[in-house]
PDB file of N, CA, C and O in Angstrom, chain B, residues numbered from 101:
ATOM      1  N   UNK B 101     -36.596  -1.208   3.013  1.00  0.00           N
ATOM      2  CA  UNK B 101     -35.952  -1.239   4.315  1.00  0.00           C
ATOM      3  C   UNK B 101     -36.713  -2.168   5.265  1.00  0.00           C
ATOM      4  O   UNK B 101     -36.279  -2.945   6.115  1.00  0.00           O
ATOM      5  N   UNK B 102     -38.020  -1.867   4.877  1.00  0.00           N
ATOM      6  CA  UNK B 102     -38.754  -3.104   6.145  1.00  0.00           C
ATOM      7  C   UNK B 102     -38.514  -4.702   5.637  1.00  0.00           C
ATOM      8  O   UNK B 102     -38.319  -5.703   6.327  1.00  0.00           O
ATOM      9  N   UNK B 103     -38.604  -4.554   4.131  1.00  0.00           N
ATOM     10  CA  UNK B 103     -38.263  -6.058   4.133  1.00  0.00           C
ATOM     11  C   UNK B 103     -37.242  -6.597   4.469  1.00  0.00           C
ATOM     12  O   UNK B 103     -37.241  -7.819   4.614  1.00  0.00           O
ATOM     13  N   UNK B 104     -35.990  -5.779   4.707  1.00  0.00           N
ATOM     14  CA  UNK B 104     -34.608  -6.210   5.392  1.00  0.00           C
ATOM     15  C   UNK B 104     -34.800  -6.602   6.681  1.00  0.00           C
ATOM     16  O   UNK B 104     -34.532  -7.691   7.190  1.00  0.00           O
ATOM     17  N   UNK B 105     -35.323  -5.559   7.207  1.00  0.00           N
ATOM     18  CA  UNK B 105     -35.727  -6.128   8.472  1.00  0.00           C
ATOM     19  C   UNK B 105     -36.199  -7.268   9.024  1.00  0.00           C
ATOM     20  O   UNK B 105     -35.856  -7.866  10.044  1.00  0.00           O
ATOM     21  N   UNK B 106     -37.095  -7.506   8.154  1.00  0.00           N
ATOM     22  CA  UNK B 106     -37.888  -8.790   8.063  1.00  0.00           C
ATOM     23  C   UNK B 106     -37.375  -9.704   7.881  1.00  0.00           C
ATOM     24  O   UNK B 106     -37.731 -10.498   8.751  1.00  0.00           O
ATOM     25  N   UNK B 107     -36.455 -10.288   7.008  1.00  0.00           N
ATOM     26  CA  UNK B 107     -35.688 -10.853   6.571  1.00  0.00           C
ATOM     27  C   UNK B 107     -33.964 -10.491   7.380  1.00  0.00           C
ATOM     28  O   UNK B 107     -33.388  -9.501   6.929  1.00  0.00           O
ATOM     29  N   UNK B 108     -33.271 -11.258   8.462  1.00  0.00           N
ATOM     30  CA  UNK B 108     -32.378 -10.659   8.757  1.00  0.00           C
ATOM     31  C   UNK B 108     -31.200 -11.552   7.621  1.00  0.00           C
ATOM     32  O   UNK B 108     -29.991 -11.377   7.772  1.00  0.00           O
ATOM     33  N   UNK B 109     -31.607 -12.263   6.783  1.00  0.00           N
ATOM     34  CA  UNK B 109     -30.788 -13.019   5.756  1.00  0.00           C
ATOM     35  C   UNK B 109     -30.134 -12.043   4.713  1.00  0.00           C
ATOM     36  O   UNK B 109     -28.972 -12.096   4.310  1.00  0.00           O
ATOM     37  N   UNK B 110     -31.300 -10.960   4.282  1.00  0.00           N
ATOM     38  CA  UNK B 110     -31.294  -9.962   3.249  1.00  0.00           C
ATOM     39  C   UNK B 110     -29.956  -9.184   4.052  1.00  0.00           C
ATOM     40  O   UNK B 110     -28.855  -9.111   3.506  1.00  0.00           O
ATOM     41  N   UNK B 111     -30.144  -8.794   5.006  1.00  0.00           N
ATOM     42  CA  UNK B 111     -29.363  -7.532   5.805  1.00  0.00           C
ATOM     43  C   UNK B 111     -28.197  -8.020   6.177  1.00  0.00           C
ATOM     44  O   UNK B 111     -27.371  -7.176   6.527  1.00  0.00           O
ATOM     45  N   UNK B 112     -27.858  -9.196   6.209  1.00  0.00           N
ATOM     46  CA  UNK B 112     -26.540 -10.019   6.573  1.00  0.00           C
ATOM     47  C   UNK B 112     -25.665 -10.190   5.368  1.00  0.00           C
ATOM     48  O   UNK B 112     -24.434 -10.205   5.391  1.00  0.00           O
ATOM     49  N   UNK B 113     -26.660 -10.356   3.994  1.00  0.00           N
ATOM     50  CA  UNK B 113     -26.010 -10.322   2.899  1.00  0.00           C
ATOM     51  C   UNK B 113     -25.358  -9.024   2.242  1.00  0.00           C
ATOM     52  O   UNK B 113     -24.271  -8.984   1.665  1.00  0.00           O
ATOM     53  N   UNK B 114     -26.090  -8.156   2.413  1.00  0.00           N
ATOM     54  CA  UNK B 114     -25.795  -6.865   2.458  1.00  0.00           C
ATOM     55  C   UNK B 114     -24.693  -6.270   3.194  1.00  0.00           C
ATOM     56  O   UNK B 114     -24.025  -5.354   2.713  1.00  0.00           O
ATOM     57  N   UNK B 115     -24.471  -6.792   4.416  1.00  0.00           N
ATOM     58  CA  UNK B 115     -23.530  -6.123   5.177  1.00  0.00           C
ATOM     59  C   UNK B 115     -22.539  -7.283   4.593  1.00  0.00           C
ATOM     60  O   UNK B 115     -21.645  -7.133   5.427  1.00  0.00           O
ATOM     61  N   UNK B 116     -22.099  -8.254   3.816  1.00  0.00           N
ATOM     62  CA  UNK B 116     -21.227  -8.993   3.878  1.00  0.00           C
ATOM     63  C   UNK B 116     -20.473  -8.564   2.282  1.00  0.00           C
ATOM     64  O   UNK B 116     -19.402  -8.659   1.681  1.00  0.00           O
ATOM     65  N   UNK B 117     -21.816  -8.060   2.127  1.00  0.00           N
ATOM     66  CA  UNK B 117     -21.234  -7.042   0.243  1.00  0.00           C
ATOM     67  C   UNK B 117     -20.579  -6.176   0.586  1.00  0.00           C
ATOM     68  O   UNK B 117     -19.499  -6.049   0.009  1.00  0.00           O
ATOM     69  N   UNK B 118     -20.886  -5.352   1.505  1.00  0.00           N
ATOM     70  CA  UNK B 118     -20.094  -4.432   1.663  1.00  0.00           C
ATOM     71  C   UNK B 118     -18.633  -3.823   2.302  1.00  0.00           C
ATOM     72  O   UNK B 118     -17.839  -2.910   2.075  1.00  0.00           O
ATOM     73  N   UNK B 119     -18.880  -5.297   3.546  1.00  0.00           N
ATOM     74  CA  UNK B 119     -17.801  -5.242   4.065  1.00  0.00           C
ATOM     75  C   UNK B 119     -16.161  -5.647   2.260  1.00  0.00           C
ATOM     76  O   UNK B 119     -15.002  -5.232   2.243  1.00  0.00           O
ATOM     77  N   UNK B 120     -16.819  -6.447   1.259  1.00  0.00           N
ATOM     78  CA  UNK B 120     -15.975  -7.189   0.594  1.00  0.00           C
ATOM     79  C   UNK B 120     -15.887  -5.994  -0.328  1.00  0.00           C
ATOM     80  O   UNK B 120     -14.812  -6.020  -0.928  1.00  0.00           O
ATOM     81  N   UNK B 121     -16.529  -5.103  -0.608  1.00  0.00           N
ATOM     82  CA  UNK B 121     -16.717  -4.011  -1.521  1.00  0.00           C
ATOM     83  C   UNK B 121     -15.444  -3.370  -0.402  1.00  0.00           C
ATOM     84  O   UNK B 121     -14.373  -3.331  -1.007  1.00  0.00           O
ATOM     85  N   UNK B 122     -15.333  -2.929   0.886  1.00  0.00           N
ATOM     86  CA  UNK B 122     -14.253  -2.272   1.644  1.00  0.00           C
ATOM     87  C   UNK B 122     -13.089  -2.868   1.858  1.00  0.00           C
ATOM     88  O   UNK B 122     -12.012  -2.371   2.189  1.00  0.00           O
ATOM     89  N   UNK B 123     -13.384  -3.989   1.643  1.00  0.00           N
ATOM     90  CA  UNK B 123     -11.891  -4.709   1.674  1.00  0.00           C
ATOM     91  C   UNK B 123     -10.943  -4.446   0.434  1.00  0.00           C
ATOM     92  O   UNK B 123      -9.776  -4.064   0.345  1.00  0.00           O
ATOM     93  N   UNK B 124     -12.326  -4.956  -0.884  1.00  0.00           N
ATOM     94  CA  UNK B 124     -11.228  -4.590  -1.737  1.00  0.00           C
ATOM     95  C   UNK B 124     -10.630  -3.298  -2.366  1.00  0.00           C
ATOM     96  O   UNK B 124      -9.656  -3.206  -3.114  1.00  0.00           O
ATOM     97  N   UNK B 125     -11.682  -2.039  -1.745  1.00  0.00           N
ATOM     98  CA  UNK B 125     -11.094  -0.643  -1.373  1.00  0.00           C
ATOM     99  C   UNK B 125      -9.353  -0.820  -0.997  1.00  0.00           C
ATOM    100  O   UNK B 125      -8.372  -0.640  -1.718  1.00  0.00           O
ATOM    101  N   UNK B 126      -9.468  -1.265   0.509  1.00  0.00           N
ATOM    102  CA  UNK B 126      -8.636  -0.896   1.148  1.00  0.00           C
ATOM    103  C   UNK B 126      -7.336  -1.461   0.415  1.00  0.00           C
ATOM    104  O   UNK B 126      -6.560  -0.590   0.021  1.00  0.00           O
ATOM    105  N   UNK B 127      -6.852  -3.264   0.086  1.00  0.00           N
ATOM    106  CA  UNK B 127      -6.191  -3.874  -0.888  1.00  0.00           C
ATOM    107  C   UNK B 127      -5.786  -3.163  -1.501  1.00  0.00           C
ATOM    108  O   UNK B 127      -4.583  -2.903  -1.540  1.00  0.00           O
ATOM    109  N   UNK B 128      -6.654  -2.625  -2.172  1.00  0.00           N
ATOM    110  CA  UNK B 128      -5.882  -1.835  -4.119  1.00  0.00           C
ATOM    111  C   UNK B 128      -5.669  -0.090  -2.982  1.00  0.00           C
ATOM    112  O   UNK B 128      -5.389   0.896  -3.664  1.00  0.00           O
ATOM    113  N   UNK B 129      -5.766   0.082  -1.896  1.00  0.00           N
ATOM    114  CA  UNK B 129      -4.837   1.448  -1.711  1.00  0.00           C
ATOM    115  C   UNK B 129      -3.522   1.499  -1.100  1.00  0.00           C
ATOM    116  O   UNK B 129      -2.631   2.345  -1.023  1.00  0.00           O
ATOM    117  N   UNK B 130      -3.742   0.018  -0.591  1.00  0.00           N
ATOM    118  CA  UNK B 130      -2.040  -0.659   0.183  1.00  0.00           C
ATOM    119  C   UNK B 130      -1.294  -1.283  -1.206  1.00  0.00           C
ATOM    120  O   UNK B 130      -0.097  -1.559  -1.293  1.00  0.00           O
ATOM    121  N   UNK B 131      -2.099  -1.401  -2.043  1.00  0.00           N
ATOM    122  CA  UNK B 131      -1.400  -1.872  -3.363  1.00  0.00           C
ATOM    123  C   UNK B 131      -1.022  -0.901  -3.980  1.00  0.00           C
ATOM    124  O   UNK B 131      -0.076  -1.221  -4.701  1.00  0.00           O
ATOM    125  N   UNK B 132      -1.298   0.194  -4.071  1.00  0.00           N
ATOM    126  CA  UNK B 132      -1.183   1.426  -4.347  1.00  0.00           C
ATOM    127  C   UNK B 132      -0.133   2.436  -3.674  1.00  0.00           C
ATOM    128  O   UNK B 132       0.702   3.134  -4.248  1.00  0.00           O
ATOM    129  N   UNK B 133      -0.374   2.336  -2.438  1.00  0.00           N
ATOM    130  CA  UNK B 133       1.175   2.800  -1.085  1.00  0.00           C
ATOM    131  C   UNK B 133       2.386   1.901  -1.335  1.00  0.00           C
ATOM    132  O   UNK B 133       3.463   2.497  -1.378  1.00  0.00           O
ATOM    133  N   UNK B 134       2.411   0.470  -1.522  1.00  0.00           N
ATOM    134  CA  UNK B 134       3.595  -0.049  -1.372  1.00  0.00           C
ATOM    135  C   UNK B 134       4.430   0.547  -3.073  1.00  0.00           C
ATOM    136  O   UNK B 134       5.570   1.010  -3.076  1.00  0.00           O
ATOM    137  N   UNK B 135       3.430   0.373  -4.599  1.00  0.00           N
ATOM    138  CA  UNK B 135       3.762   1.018  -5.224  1.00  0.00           C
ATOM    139  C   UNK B 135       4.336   1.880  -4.989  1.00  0.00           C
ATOM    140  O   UNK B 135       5.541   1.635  -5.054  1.00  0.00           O
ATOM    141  N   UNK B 136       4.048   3.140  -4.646  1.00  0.00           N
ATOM    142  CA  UNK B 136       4.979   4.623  -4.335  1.00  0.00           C
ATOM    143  C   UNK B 136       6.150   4.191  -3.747  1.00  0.00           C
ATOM    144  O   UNK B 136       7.263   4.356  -4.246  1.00  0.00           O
ATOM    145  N   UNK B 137       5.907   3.600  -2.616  1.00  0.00           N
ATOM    146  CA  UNK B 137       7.226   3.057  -1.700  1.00  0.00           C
ATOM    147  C   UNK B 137       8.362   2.420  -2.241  1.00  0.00           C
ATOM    148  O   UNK B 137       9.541   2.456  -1.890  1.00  0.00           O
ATOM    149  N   UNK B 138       7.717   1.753  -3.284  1.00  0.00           N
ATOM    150  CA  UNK B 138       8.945   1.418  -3.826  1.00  0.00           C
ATOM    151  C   UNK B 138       9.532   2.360  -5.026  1.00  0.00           C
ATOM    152  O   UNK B 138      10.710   2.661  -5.222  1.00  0.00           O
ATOM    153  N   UNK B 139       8.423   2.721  -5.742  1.00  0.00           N
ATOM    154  CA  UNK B 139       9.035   3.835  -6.459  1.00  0.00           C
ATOM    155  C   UNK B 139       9.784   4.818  -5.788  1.00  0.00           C
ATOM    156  O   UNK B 139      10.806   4.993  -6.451  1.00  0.00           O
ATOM    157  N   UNK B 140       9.777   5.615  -4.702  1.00  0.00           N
ATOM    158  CA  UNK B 140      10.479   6.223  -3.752  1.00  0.00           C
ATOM    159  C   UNK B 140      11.702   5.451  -3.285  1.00  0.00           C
ATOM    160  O   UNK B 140      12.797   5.921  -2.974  1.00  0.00           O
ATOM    161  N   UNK B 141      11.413   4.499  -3.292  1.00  0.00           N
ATOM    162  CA  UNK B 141      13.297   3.704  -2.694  1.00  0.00           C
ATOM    163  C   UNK B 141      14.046   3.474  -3.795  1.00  0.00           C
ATOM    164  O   UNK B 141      15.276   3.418  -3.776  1.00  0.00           O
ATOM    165  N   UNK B 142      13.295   3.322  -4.861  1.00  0.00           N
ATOM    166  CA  UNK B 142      13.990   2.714  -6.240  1.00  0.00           C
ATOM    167  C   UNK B 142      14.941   4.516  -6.728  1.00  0.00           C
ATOM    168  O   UNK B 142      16.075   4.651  -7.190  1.00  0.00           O
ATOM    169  N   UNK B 143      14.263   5.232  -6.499  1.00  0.00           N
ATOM    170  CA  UNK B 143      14.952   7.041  -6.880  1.00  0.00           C
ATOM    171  C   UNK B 143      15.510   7.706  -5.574  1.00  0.00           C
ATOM    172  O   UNK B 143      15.745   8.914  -5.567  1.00  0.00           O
ATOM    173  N   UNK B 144      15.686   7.056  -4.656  1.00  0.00           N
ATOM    174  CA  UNK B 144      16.580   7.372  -3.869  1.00  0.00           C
ATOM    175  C   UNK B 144      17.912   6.204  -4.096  1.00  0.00           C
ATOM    176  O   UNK B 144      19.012   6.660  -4.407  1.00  0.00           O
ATOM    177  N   UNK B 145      17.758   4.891  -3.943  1.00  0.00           N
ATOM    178  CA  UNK B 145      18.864   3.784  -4.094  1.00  0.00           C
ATOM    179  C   UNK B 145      19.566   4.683  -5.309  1.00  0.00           C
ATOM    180  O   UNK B 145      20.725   5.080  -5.186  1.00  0.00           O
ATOM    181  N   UNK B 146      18.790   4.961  -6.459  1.00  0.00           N
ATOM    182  CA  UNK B 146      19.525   5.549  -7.578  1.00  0.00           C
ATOM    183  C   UNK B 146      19.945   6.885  -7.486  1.00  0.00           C
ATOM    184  O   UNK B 146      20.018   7.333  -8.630  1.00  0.00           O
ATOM    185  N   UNK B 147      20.228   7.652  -6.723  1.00  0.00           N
ATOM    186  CA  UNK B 147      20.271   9.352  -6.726  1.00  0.00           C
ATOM    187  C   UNK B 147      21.401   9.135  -5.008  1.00  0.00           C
ATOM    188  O   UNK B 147      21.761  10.155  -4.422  1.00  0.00           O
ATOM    189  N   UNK B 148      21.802   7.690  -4.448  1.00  0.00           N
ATOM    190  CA  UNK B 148      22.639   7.759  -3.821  1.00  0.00           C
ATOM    191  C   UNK B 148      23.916   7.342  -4.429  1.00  0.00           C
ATOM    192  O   UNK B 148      25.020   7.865  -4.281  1.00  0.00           O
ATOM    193  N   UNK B 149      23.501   6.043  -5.324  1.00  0.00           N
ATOM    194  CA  UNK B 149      24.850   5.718  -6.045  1.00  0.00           C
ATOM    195  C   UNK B 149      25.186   6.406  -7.398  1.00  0.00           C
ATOM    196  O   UNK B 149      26.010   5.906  -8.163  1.00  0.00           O
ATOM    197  N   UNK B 150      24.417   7.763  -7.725  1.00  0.00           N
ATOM    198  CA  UNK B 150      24.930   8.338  -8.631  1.00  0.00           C
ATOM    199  C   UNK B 150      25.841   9.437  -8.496  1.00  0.00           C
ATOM    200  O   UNK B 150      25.961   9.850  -7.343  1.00  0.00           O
ATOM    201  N   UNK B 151      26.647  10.129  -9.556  1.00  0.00           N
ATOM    202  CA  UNK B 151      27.649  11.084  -8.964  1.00  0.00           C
ATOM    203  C   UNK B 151      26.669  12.383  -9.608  1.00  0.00           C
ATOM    204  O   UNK B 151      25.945  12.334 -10.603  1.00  0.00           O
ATOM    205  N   UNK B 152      26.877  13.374  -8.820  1.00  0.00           N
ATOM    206  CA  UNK B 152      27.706  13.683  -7.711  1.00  0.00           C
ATOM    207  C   UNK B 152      27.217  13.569  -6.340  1.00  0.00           C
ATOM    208  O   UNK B 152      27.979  13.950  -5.452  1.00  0.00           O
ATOM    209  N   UNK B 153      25.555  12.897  -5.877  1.00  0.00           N
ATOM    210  CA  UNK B 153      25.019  12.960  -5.070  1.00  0.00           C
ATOM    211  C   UNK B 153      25.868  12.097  -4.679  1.00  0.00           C
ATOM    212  O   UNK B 153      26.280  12.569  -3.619  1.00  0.00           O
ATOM    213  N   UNK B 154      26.542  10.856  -4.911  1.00  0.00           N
ATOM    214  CA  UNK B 154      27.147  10.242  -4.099  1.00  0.00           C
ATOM    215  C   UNK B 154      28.067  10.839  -2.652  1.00  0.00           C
ATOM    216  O   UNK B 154      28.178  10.453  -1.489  1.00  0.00           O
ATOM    217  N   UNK B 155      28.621  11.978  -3.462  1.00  0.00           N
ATOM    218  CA  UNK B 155      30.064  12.671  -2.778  1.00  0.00           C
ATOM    219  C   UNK B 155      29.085  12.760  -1.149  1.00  0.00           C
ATOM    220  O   UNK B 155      29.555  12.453  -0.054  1.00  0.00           O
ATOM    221  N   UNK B 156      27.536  13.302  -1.423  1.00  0.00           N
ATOM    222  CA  UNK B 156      27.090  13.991  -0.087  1.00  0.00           C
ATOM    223  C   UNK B 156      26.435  12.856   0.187  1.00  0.00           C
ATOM    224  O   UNK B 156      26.412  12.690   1.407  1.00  0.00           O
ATOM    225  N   UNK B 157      25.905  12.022  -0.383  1.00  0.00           N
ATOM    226  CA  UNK B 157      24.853  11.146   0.401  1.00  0.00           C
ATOM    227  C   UNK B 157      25.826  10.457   1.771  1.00  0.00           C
ATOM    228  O   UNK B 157      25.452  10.844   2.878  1.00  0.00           O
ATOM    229  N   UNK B 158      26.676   9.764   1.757  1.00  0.00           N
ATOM    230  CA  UNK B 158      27.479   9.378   2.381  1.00  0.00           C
ATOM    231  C   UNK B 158      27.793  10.296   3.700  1.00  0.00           C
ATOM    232  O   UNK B 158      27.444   9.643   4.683  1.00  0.00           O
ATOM    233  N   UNK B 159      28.163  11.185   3.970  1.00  0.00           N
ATOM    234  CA  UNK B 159      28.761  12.036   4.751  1.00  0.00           C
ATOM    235  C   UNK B 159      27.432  12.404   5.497  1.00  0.00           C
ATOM    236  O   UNK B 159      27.364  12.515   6.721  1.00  0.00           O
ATOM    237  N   UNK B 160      26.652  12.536   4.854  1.00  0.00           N
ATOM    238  CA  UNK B 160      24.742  13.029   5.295  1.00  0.00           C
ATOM    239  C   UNK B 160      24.422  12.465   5.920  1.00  0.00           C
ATOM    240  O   UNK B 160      23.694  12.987   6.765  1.00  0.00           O
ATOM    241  N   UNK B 161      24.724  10.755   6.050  1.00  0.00           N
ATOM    242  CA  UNK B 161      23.849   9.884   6.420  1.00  0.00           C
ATOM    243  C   UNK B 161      22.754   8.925   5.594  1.00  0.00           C
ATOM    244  O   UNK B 161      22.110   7.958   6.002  1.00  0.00           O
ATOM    245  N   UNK B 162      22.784   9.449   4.511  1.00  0.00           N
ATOM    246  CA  UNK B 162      21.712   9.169   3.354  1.00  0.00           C
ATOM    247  C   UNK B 162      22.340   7.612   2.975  1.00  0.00           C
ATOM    248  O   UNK B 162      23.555   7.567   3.165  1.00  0.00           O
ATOM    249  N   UNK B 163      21.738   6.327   2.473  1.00  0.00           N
ATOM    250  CA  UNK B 163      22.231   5.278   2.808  1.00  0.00           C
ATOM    251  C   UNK B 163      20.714   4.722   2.200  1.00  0.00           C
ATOM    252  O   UNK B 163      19.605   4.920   2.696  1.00  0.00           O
ATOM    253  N   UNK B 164      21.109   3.849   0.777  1.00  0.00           N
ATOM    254  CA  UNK B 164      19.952   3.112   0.363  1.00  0.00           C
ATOM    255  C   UNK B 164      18.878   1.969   1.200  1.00  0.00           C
ATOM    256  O   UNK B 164      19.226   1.046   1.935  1.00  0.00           O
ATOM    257  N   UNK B 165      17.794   2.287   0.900  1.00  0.00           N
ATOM    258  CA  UNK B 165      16.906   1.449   1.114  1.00  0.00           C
ATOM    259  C   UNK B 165      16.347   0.443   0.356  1.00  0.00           C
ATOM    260  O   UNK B 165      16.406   0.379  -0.872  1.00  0.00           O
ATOM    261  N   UNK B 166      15.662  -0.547   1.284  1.00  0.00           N
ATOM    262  CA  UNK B 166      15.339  -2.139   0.362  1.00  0.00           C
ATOM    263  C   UNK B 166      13.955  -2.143  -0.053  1.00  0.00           C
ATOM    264  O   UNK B 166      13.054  -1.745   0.685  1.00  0.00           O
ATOM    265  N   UNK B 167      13.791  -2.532  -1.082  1.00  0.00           N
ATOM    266  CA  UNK B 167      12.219  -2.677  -1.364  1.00  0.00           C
ATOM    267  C   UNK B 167      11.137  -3.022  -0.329  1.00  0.00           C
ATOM    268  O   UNK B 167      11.435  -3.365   0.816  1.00  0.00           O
ATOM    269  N   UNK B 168       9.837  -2.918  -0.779  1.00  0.00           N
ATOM    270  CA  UNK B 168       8.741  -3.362   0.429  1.00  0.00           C
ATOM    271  C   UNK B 168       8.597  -4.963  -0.271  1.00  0.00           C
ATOM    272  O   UNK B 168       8.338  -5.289  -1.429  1.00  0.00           O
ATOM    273  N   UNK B 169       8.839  -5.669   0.768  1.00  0.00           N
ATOM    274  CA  UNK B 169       8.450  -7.355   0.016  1.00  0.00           C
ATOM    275  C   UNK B 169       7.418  -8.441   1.451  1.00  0.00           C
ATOM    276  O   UNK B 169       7.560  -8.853   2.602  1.00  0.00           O
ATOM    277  N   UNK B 170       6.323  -8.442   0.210  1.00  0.00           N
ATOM    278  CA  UNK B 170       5.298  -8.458   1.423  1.00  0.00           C
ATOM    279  C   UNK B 170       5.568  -9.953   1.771  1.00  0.00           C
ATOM    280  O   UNK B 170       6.003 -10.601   0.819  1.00  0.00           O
ATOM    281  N   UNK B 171       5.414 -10.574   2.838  1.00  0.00           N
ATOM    282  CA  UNK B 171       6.055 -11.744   3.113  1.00  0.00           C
ATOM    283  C   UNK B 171       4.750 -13.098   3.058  1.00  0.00           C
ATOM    284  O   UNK B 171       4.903 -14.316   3.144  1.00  0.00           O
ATOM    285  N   UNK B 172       3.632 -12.370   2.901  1.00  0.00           N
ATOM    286  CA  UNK B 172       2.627 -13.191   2.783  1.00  0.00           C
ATOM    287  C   UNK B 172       1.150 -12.691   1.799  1.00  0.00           C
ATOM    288  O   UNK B 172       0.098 -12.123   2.093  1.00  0.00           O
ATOM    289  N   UNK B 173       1.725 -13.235   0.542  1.00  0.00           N
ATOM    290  CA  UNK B 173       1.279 -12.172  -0.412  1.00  0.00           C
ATOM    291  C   UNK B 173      -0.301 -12.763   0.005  1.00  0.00           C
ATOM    292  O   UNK B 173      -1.303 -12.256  -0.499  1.00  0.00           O
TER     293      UNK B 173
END
């Protein structure tokens, strides 16, 4: 720890690992959410245009949704 100190090169590198170690945390859990999301729109789109859910989706309000499409991958 003191040699970090000493060195504020060591401690800059360190904090720059880690910030990239949290980034790519965060990435693969939004990569991970949009997954579900679409799995969730993909079994609803399908469970509206199927029968007999069709008869109620309609009248409900229930009304397919579009995939997540990230616009700047």
């Amino acid at each position: 720890f003191a040699v970090a100190e000493a060195y504020p090169e060591l401690q800059a590198d360190e904090n720059f690992r880690q910030l990239q170690s949290e980034m790519s945390a965060i990435e693969s859990e939004l990569q991970s959410a949009r997954r579900y999301y679409n799995a969730t729109a993909r079994d609803l789109n399908t469970r509206v245009q199927s029968f007999p859910d069709m008869l109620f989706a309609g009248p409900l309000g229930f009304r397919e949704e579009e995939y997540y499409k990230d616009e700047d991958p």
